[in-house]
C-alpha positions in Angstrom: -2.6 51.0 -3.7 -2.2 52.2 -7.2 -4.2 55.2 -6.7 -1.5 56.8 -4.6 0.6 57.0 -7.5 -2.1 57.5 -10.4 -2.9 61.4 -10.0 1.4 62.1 -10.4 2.2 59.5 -12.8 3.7 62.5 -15.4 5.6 64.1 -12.7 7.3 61.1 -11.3 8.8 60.0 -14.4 10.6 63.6 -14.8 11.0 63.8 -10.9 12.7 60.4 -9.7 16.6 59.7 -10.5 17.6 57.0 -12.9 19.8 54.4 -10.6 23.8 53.5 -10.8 24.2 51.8 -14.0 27.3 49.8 -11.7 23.9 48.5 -9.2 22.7 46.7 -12.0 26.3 45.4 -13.4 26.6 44.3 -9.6 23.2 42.0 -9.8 24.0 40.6 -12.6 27.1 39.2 -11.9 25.0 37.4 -9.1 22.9 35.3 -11.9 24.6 32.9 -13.9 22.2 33.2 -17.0 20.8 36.7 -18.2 17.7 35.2 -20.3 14.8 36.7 -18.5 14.3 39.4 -15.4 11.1 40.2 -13.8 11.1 44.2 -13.1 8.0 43.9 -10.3 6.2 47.3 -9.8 8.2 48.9 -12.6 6.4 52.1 -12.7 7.9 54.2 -15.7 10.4 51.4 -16.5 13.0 53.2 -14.8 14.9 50.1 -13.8 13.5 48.1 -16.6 15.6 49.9 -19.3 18.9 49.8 -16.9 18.1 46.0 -16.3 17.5 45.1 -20.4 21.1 46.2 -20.4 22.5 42.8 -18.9 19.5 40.8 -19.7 17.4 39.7 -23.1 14.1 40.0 -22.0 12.6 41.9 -19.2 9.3 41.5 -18.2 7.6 45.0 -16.2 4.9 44.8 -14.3 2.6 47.5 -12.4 -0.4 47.9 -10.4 -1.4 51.3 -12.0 -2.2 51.9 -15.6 -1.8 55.5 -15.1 1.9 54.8 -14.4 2.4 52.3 -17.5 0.9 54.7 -19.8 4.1 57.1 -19.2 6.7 54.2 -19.2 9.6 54.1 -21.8 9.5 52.4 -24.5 12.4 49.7 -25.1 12.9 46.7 -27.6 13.2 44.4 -25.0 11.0 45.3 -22.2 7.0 44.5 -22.3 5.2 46.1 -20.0 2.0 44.7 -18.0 -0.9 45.6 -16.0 -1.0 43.4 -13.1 -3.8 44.2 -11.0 -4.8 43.2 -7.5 -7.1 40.7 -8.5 -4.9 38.8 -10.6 -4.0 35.5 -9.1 -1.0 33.9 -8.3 -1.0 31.5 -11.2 -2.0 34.1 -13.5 1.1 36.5 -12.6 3.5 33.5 -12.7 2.4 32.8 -16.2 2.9 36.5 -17.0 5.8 36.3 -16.0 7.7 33.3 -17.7 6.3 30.4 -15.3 7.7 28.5 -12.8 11.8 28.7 -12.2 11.9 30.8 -15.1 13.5 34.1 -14.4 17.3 35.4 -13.5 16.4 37.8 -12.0 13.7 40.2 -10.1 14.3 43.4 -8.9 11.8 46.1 -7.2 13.1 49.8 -7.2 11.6 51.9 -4.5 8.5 50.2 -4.6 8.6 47.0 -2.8 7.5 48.6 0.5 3.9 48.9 -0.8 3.5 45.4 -2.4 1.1 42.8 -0.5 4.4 40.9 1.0 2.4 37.5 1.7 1.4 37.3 -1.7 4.4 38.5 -3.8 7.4 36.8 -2.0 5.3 33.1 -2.7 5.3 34.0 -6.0 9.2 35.4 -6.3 9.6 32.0 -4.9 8.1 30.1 -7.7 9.6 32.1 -10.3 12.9 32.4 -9.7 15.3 29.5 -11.2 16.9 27.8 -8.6 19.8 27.6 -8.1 21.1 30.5 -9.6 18.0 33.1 -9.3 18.6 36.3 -7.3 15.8 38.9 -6.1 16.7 42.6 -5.0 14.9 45.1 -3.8 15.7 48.8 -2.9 14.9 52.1 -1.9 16.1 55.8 -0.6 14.4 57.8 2.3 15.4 61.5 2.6 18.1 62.9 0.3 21.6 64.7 1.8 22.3 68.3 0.3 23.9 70.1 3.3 24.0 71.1 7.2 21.6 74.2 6.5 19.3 72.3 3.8 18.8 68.3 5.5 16.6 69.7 8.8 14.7 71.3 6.4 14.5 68.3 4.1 13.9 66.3 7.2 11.6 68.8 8.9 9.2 68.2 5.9 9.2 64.5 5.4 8.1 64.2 9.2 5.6 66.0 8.3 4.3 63.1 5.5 3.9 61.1 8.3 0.3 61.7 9.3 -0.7 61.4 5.5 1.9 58.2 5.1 0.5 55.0 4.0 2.0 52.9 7.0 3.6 50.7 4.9 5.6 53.9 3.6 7.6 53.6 7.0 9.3 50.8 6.0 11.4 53.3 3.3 11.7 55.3 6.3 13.6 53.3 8.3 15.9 52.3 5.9 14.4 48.4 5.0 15.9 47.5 8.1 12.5 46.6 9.6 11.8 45.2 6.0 10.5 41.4 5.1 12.9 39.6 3.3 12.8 35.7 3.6 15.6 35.0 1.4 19.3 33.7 1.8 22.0 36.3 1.3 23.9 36.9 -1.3 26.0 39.0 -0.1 24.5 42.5 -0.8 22.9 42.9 2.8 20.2 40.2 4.6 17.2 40.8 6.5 17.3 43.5 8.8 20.6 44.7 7.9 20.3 45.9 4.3 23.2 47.3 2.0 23.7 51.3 2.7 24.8 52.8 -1.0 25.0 56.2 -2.0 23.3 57.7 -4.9 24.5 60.9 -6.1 23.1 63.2 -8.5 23.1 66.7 -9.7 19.4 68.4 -9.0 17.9 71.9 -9.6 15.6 73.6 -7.0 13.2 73.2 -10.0 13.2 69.6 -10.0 14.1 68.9 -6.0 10.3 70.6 -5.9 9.2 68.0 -8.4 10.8 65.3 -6.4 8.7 66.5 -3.2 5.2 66.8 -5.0 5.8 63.3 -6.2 5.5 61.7 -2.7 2.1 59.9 -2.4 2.1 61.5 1.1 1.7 64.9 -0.8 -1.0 64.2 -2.7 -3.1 63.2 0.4 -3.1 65.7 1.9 -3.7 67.8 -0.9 -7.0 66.1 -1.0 -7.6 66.4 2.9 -6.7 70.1 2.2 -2.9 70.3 3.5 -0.8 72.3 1.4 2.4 70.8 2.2 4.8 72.6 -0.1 3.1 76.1 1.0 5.0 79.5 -0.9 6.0 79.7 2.5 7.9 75.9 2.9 8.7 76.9 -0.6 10.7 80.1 0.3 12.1 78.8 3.4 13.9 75.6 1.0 14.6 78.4 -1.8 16.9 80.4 0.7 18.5 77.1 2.8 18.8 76.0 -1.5 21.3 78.7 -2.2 18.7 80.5 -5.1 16.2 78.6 -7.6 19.0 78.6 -10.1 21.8 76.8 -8.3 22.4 73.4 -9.3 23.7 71.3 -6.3 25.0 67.6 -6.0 23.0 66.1 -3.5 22.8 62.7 -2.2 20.2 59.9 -2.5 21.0 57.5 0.7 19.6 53.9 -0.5 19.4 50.8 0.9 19.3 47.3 -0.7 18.7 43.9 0.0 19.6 40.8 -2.5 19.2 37.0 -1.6 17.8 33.5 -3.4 15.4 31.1 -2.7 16.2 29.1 0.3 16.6 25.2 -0.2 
């Protein structure tokens, strides 16, 4: 899997948002200790910097060494290549060991993980009680009535190049895995709608598209998604490539514990 995000590793650390410093106030005033946090498919560190804010050690892990080699630095993050082949044990250990961390969050990511393997291991590392695991993710941004069909007309037409795991962002992580009691920030099936908004360029809403896995394959099966002419057609519902607009990230998140 980590060659769907290897060949735009630069882009995606300019191109994704930084998440609500409040979403990571909120999980950890779910953990009674703040010693260690697990950050599992951490990509550029992203979360891992917000998540070193409430906790002393935060360990970052990633399928892709392309996507590690652009991650920011921090004092008290330490970043990991965790390949496929690595075993159970030998991730657990990584991590801290058994009932050793506070906390583990996936951002955006958790869609493409090998659930039958991770959530066993989630299990053995969280401390319990008190341990909390969150995941989250956002499908297509809001900007306005004459800019979203346009937004969604082009994200439908990902699909055929989609991963099919990929749908599981699309539908919001309501169809979404996630074998853990509730905490109160949304259960299985029926995950926690938040809002994420941001300022955004045209310059860097482009960036945002090209960094979609889905983009890259079909670059390589020779399908120009972002065409001049796509290009043109978002450039005009935009408003003009130098209009900065606050537009809206729709996410979706799911927190819970290990069940007794």
């Amino acid at each position: 899997m980590a060659e769907l995000f290897d060949k735009q590793a630069a882009i995606y650390l300019d191109a994704r948002p930084r998440y609500p410093s409040e979403w990571f106030s909120m999980l950890a005033s779910l953990t009674p200790d703040h010693s260690l946090a697990w950050d599992a498919g951490t990509g550029n560190g992203q979360a891992a910097i917000d998540v070193s804010e409430h906790y002393k050690q935060v360990i970052a892990t990633d399928i892709s060494e392309e996507q590690l080699k652009h991650a920011i630095q921090h004092p008290q993050v330490q970043y990991f290549h965790s390949p496929s082949s690595m075993s159970d044990d030998e991730l657990v250990n990584l991590i801290g060991g058994e009932n050793s961390v506070d906390l583990v969050v996936v951002a955006t990511a958790v869609h493409w993980f090998d659930l039958e393997k991770f959530y066993p291991v989630v299990n053995r590392v969280l401390k319990k009680p008190g341990g909390v695991v969150a995941v989250w993710s956002y499908n297509i941004i809001q900007v306005s009535p004459d800019m979203d069909p346009l937004l969604r007309k082009f994200y439908e037409g990902t699909f055929p190049f989609q991963n099919p795991k990929a749908m599981y962002a699309f539908e919001c992580y309501k169809t979404l895995p996630f074998p853990f009691e509730s905490v109160g920030v949304g259960c299985e099936g029926q995950p926690l709608e938040l809002d994420m908004p941001r300022e955004m360029s045209f310059e860097r809403l482009l960036k945002l598209l090209s960094s979609a896995s889905a983009v890259n394959t079909a670059k390589e099966q020779g399908v120009n998604l972002l065409s001049e002419e796509v290009v043109r057609e978002l450039g005009s519902a935009w408003g003009g490539p130098e209009l900065v607009r606050t537009v809206n990230y729709k996410s979706y998140m799911l927190a819970g514990k290990v069940k007794l």
